[in-house]
C-alpha positions as a printed NumPy array, in Angstrom:
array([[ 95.24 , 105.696,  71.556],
       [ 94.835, 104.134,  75.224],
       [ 97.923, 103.361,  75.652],
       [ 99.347, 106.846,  74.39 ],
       [ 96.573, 108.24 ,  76.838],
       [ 97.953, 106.354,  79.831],
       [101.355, 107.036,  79.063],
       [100.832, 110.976,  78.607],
       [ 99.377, 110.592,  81.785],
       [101.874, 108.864,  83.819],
       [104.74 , 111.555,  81.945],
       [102.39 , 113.942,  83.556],
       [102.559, 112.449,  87.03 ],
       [105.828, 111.215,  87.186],
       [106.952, 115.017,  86.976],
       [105.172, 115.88 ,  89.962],
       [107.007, 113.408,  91.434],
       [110.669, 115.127,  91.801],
       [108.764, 116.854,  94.829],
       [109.277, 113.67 ,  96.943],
       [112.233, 112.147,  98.741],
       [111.904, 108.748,  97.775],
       [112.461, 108.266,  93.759],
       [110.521, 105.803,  91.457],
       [112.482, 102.727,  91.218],
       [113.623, 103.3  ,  95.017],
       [112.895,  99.578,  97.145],
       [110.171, 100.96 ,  99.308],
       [111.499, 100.813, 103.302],
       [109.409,  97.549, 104.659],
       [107.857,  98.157, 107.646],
       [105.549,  96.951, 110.788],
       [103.077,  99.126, 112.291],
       [ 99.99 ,  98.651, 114.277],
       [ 96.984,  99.961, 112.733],
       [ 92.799, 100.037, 112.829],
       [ 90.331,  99.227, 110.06 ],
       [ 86.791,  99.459, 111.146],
       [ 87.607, 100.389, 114.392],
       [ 89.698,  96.64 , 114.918],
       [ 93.465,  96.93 , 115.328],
       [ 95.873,  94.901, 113.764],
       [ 99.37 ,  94.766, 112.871],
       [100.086,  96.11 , 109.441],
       [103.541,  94.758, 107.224],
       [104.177,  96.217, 104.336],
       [105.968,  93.098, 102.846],
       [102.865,  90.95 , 103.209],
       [100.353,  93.254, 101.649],
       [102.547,  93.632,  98.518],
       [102.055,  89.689,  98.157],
       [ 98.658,  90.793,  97.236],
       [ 99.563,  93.619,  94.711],
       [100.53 ,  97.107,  94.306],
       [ 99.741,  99.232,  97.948],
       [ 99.291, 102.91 ,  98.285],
       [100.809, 104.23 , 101.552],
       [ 99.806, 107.655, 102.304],
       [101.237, 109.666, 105.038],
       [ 99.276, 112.42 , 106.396],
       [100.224, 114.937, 109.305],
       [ 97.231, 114.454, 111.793],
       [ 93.9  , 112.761, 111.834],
       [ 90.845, 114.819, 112.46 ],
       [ 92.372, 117.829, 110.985],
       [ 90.167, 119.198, 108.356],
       [ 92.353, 118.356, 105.323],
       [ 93.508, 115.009, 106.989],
       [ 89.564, 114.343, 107.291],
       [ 88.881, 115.169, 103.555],
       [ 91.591, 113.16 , 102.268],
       [ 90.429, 110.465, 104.263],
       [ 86.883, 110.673, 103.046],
       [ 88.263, 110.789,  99.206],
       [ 90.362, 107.794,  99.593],
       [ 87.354, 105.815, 101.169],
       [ 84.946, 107.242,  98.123],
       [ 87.845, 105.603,  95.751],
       [ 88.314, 102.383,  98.242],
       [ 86.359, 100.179,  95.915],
       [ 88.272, 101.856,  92.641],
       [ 91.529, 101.025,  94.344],
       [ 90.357,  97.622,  95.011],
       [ 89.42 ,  96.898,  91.87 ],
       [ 92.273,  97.867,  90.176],
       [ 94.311,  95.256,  93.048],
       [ 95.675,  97.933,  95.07 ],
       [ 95.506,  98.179,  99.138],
       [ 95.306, 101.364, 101.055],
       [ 96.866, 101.94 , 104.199],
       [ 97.53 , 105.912, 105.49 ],
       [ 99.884, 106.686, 108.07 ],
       [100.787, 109.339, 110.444],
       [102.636, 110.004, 114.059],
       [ 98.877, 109.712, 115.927],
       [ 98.383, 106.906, 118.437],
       [ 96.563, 103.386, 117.703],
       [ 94.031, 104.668, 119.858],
       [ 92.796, 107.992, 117.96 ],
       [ 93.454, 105.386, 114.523],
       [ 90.682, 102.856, 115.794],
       [ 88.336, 105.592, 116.438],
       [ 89.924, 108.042, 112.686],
       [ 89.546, 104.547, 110.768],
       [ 85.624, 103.925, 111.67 ],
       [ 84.645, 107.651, 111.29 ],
       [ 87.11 , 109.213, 108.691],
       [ 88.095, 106.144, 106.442],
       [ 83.985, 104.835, 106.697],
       [ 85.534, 101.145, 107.163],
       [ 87.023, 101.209, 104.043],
       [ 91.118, 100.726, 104.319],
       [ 93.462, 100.896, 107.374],
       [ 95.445, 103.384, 108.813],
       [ 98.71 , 102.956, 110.592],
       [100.187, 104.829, 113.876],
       [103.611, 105.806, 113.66 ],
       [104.416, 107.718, 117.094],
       [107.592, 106.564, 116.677],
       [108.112, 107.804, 113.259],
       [109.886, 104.607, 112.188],
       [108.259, 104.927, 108.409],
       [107.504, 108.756, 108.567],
       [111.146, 108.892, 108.714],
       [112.217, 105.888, 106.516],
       [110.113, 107.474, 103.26 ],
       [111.317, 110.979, 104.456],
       [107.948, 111.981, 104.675],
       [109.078, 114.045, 108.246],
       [106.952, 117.28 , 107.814],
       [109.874, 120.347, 107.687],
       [107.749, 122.532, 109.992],
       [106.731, 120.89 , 113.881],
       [102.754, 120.253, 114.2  ],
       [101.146, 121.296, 117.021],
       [103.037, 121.723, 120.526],
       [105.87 , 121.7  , 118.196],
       [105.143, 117.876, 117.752],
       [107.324, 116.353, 114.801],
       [104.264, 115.1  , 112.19 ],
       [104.262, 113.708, 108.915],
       [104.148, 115.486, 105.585],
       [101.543, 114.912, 103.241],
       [103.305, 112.444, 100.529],
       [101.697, 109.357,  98.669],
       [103.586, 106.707,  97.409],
       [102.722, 103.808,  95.376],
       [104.769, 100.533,  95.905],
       [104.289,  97.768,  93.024],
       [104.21 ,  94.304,  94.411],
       [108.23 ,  93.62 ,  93.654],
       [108.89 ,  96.403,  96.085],
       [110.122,  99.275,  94.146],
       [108.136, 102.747,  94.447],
       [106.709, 103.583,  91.259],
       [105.227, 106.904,  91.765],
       [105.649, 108.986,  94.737],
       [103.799, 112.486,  95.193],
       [104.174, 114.974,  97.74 ],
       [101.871, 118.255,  97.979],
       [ 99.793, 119.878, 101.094],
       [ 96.719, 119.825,  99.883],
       [ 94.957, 116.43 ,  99.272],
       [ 92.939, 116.214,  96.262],
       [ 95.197, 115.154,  93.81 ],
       [ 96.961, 112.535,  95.787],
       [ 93.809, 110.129,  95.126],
       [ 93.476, 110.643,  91.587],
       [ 97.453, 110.396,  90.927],
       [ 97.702, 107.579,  92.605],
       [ 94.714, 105.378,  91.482],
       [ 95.645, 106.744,  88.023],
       [ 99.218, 105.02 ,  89.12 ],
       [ 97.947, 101.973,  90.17 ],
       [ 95.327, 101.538,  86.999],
       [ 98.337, 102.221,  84.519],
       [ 99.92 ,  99.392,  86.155],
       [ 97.682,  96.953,  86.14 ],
       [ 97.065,  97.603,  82.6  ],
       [100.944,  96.856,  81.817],
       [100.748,  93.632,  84.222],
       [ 98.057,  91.73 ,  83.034],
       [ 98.198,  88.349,  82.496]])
């Protein structure tokens, strides 16, 4: 019955995942970014966190925007859940490393990194380039969430404006593969 639970589920997300760019099964674009945890920078690579396990990268269109801010705060809340289940974190959008030191301490709570793409070098490798300019007609990121299993191949990508179900999809993601990889 678990199992028939877990895959109903995944049916279920997988379908709200012909909104995004980037397909499941896609190799996930490798990248290098700086970004802040706790207020510490550091340089982020995609390929080495995979060694690890499964990552979530979330792009988002602007920290300390009220939606950006709750979807930050939900991801923290579910830090230790994502954890637990062997999946890293790590949001990205077009802001600065600067305003991500300060975003990752009060936003995140400490609890996973965030990445600055002012460049747009992985905003525009996942296609996750907003359609409609930010503010001052700024070029942003979209709101998408992808999940990236350890081998490098997306596995679930989600895209949707609002936040909310971007944490539960993709820790629901991430648990229904760890149950088919254990050991």
């Amino acid at each position: 019955m678990k199992r028939l639970f877990f895959g109903a589920l995944v049916c279920a997300l997988l379908s709200a995942a012909a909104w995004a760019a980037l397909k499941d099964g896609d190799t996930a674009p490798d990248f290098t970014l700086p970004a802040a945890v706790g207020g510490k920078s550091f340089v982020f690579k995609l390929s080495e966190a995979l060694k690890k396990g499964p990552v979530v990268v979330y792009f988002y269109p602007k920290s300390f925007t009220r939606i950006c801010t709750e979807e930050a705060y939900a991801f923290a809340e579910s830090a230790e859940n994502f954890a637990a289940a062997g999946a890293k974190l790590i949001g990205v959008s077009a802001d600065t490393i600067e305003t991500q030191i300060e975003f990752s301490s009060k936003e995140c709570r400490d609890k996973f990194p965030v990445a600055a793409d002012p460049n747009l070098v992985a905003i525009r490798a996942y296609d996750a380039v907003r359609a409609k300019p930010g503010p001052n007609g700024a070029t942003i990121a979209d709101r998408i969430s992808y999940v990236v299993a350890p081998d490098g191949k997306i596995i679930y990508a989600y895209r949707d404006p609002e936040a909310r179900k971007h944490i539960e999809n993709t820790l629901a993601t991430v648990r229904h593969w760890r149950e088919e990889h254990k050991n």
